[in-house]
Steps between C-alpha positions, in 0.01 A plus 500: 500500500863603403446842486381470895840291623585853611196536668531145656828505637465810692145373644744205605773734636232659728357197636820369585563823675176473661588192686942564590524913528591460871365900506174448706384869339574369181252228459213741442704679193550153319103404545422866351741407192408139495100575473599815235682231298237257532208800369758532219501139391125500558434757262740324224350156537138556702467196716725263277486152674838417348631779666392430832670162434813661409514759829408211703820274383682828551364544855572118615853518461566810698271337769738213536794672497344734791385155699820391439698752684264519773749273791246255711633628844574840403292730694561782230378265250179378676405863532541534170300196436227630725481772246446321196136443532493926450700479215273208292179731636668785321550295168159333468313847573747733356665346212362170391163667444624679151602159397128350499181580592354199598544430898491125461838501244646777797423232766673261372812667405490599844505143631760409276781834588381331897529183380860511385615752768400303803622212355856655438472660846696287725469656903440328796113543591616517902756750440222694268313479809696617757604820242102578445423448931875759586321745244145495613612458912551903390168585409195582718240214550235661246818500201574139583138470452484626146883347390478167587287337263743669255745305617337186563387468147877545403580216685241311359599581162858369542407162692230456213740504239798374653317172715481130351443189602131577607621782795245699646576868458311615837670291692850564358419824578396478778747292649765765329359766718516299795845455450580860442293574824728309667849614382370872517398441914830282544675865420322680677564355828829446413551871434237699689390558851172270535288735717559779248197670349621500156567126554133435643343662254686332203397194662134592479532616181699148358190310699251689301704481151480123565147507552411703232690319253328145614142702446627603132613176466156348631707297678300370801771427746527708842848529646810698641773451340742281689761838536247710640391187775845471562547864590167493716590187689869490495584866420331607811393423892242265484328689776507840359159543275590604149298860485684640815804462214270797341396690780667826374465473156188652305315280305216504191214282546670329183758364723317443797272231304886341384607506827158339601586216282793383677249406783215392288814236340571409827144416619552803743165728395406560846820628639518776227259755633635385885858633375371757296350692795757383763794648269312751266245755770475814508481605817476893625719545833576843705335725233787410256341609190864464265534166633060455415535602132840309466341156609216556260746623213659148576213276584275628282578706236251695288583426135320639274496385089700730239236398240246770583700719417642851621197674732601873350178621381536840265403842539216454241361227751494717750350795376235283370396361794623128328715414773311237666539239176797487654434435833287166413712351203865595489545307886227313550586346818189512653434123521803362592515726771274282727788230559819646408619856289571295188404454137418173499558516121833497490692149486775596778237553758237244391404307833432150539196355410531191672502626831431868499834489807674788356150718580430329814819636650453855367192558629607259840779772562302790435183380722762419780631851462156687518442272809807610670417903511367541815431896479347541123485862571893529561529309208290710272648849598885370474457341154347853410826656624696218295275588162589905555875383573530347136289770352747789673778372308305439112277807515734777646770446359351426165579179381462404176463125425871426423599663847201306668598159402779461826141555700340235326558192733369721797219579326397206359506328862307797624219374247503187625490589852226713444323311307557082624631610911264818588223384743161675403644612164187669459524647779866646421399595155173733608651644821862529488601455142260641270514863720859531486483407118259812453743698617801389335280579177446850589814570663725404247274528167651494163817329686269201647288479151873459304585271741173293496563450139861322556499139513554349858279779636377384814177694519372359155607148568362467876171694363445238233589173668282649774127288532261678268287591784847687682614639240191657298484864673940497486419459096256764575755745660782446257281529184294810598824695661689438151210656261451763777856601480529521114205789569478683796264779668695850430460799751710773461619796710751750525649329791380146439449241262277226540506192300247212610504104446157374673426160621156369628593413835164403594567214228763363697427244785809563695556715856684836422603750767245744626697781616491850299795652430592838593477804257703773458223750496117536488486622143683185398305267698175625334613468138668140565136382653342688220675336213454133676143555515455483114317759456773644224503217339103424482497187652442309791689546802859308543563395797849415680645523789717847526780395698646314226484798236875614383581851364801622299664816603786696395791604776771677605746228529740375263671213447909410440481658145301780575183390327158647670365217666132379468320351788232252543307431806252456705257830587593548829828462412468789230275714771812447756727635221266757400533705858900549382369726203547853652779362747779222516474440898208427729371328794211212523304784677525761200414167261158403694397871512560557112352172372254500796543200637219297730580295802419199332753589201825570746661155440457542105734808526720301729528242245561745229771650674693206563462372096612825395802478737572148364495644140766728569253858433484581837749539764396546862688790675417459909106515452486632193498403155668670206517406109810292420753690301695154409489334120249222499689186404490396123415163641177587629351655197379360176694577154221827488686603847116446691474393860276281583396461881243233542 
């Protein structure tokens, strides 16, 4: 093999680079060269067993020499340290494998590179501790989840190697962690204010890190650790019940089963729930609807798993009709959304199985709540208001998801108002909701269907976590309106072009409004019934209320940069409008005589007048009413400078 010492020494060079480049971003250029080195040996020698020998004796003293340097109470050196098990991952499936191809011989050259490294390694398993439980106090309770066996299994691997005398590993472990738990809690109320929420939660989170670790360890003992009782007892008034310490913070279910242990550990089961509701209601006082969606935000936050995935559906999807797949499989909620808006899937929010307490006091505080609305009617027709509040901002100004996301909390807890704290949800949904939905569709159109295909839309989530029996005619609405918009009825005229979406409104069992809207002439009134009749399109009649139908019309008015200005409203809007054609002033007498107005239609014109005055397009001069010659705002167009006046 002389005419390889070339070969050998630079394979050498690399390795030892692989292990002391102190260049983070370096480590991935030395495992490229060192597995291109190793293909090239490979191909020279094709599985030689002597040379695995040989890179093996090479590897061992570099891995001494690295364990070596590596100071036992050196926090830089125990990260390093915690690193190491990446590293010998990286050899046996990158490198070692051109050196044999039988898994067995791998295996064991594996055990012997551990072998001598954890044997070198000389750190203090407490100190290793308290390193791995400041880095992980960082991470969210579903990444402490998925690290810590990582960890744990490091610590196994030194005490294995490094123990005599007959030791048991777990419970050096174990009692190493213990230890750390208690220096690390020592600090922190040396250094921080108790009754801070970063210090609460890091003492839920060291609680649960303990418990976690006995579980891995199958290590039956139940306990607090002796810091965290001393902080409970001693730390704080006796008389002061340890969740009013969290009464403002926001908590997963994840947590709330940790914190739950602290009283199941104290034999205090029954108390839990009793502080829980005394500390942690939601409670709905002087029509205070901020102060409503902030409690829920806080007491019980809708979380909702990353691992479905991003809800954007494409424009393929759409025009196919597909879109529904979505609707049942990228958030299926459906289930979970009988005790609590959860995915019960993911390990942060798991709930306990012993006792179920963590559901019992969701649905406790949500039955209370129902209980305590004494006018359900109120109720139903301000949380409508609420729902076309949020909606203002997202649909007319355009939002696009990144934009959307300093909305999300107040959306989310509008979900789970709606959906856990609305008395007669069904109720809601048919009568107040699903109406005002209908017309959101058709006034805002392509903008609503764009925005319906975002992520965190709160149409498509509340329609899916929605009962199947609730929701089925929404799924209707939203489906048919998308394939009906992709191809629409055509009529054109010189003065008028009409482009229809149809939906089956005798399909839908939900109230609509029953009043006609007012046309701007006879001629147009007779086409418009004409063309809803079916009869051009050879089919059966489609049926739906008229008052809800929404034209597009072009204007006089301008806006800031002189761009024409589109308009989209309601008819009797457009009919109001209309009677300026010939002349930019009038009277309310001159506008009931040209659009020929009924008793029974006076307070629609009334109405009319007053939106159109809001909207800036109409000024009122004594008692008359003359076209606005004033920009419209850029603000209260879309990008395609359209008004739309719902």
């Amino acid at each position: 093999m002389d005419e390889n010492d070339y070969l050998l020494n630079l394979w050498t060079t690399t390795a030892e680079n692989l292990f002391f480049d102190e260049e983070i971003d370096h480590y991935f250029i030395h495992l490229q060269k060192l597995r291109f080195l190793s293909i090239q040996l490979n191909n020279e020698f094709d599985f030689d067993s002597h040379l695995l020998k040989i890179v093996i004796d090479l590897l061992l003293p570099i891995l001494k020499r690295y364990a070596n340097s590596l100071s036992s109470n050196s926090i830089q050196s125990i990260e390093k340290a915690l690193n190491i098990s990446h590293v010998l991952c990286d050899l046996e499936n990158d490198i070692l494998i051109y050196f044999s191809d039988d898994r067995s011989v791998l295996e064991t050259a594996i055990k012997q590179i551990n072998k001598v490294f954890f044997t070198t390694l000389c750190l203090n398993i407490s100190v290793v501790w308290k390193v791995i439980l400041i880095k992980i106090l960082k991470y969210d309770i579903k990444t402490i989840h998925s690290t810590l066996p990582d960890y744990a299994h490091f610590i196994t691997e030194i005490e294995s190697f490094q123990l005599c005398n007959g030791k048991d590993v777990i419970l050096e472990s174990i009692n190493a962690l213990k230890l750390a738990i208690n220096n690390i809690i020592d600090t922190m109320i040396e250094n921080c204010d108790n009754s801070s929420a970063d210090f609460l939660i890091k003492i839920l989170k060291i609680q649960l890190i303990q418990h976690l670790t006995y579980g891995i360890y199958q290590f039956n003992e139940k306990e607090t650790s002796s810091g965290l009782l001393t902080f409970l007892t001693k730390g704080q008034n006796g008389n002061t019940p340890l969740i009013s310490l969290f009464r403002d913070l926001k908590l997963t279910d994840g947590t709330l089963s940790v914190l739950y242990d602290f009283y199941k550990m104290n034999n205090n089961c029954g108390q839990f729930l009793t502080d829980m509701l005394k500390y942690r209601s939601v409670s709905f006082e002087n029509d205070d609807w901020n102060q409503l969606l902030n409690q829920i935000d806080l007491f019980d936050p809708f979380e909702i798993s990353t691992s479905h995935g991003d809800n954007r559906m494409d424009k393929e999807e759409f025009e196919q009709g597909n879109f529904l797949r979505g609707f049942d499989t990228e958030l299926d909620l459906r289930n979970s959304q009988k005790n609590s808006i959860l995915n019960n899937k993911d390990i942060e929010d798991r709930i306990s199985c012993e006792s179920g307490i963590i559901v019992r006091y969701k649905q406790t505080i949500r039955n209370h709540f129902k209980i305590s609305i004494t006018n359900e009617k109120h109720f139903h027709e301000y949380l409508l208001n609420v729902i076309d509040s949020y909606y203002d901002i997202i649909l007319e100004n355009k939002m696009g998801e990144g934009v959307c996301r300093k909305y999300i909390s107040t959306m989310r807890a509008l979900l789970t108002l709606v959906l856990n704290y609305t008395p007669n949800l069904e109720l809601f949904i048919k009568y107040y909701y699903a109406p005002k939905l209908l017309k959101r569709i058709i006034t805002y159109q392509n903008v609503w269907i764009h925005n319906f295909n975002t992520s965190e839309n709160f149409d498509r989530t509340l329609i899916n976590m929605l009962p199947k029996e609730i929701k089925s005619p929404l799924v209707n609405i939203t489906r048919e309106f998308i394939l009906q918009f992709n191809n629409p009825e055509h009529w054109e005229k010189p003065d008028c072009e009409f482009s229809g979406v149809y939906l089956k409104g005798s399909e839908y069992s939900f109230s609509l409004p029953t009043m006609k809207p007012v046309f701007p002439n006879e001629e147009f009134r007779n086409k418009w019934t004409h063309v809803l009749s079916g009869i051009d399109r050879n089919s059966s009649a489609k049926t739906l209320d008229q008052s809800i139908h929404i034209i597009e019309m072009s204007s006089p008015f301008i806006d800031a940069t002189g761009r024409q200005v589109t308009i989209v409203l309601p008819i009797t809007l457009a009919s109001i409008l209309y009677c300026f054609n010939e002349v930019d002033i009038r009277d309310i007498s001159d506008i009931k005589k040209i659009l020929n107005i009924k008793k029974s239609e006076e307070k629609q014109i009334v109405r009319g007048l007053k939106t159109l005055l809001k909207h800036n397009l109409l000024v009122k001069i004594n008692s008359t009413f003359k076209l606005s010659i004033y920009p419209i705002p850029i603000e209260a167009l879309d990008k395609d400078a359209i008004l739309r006046i719902v």
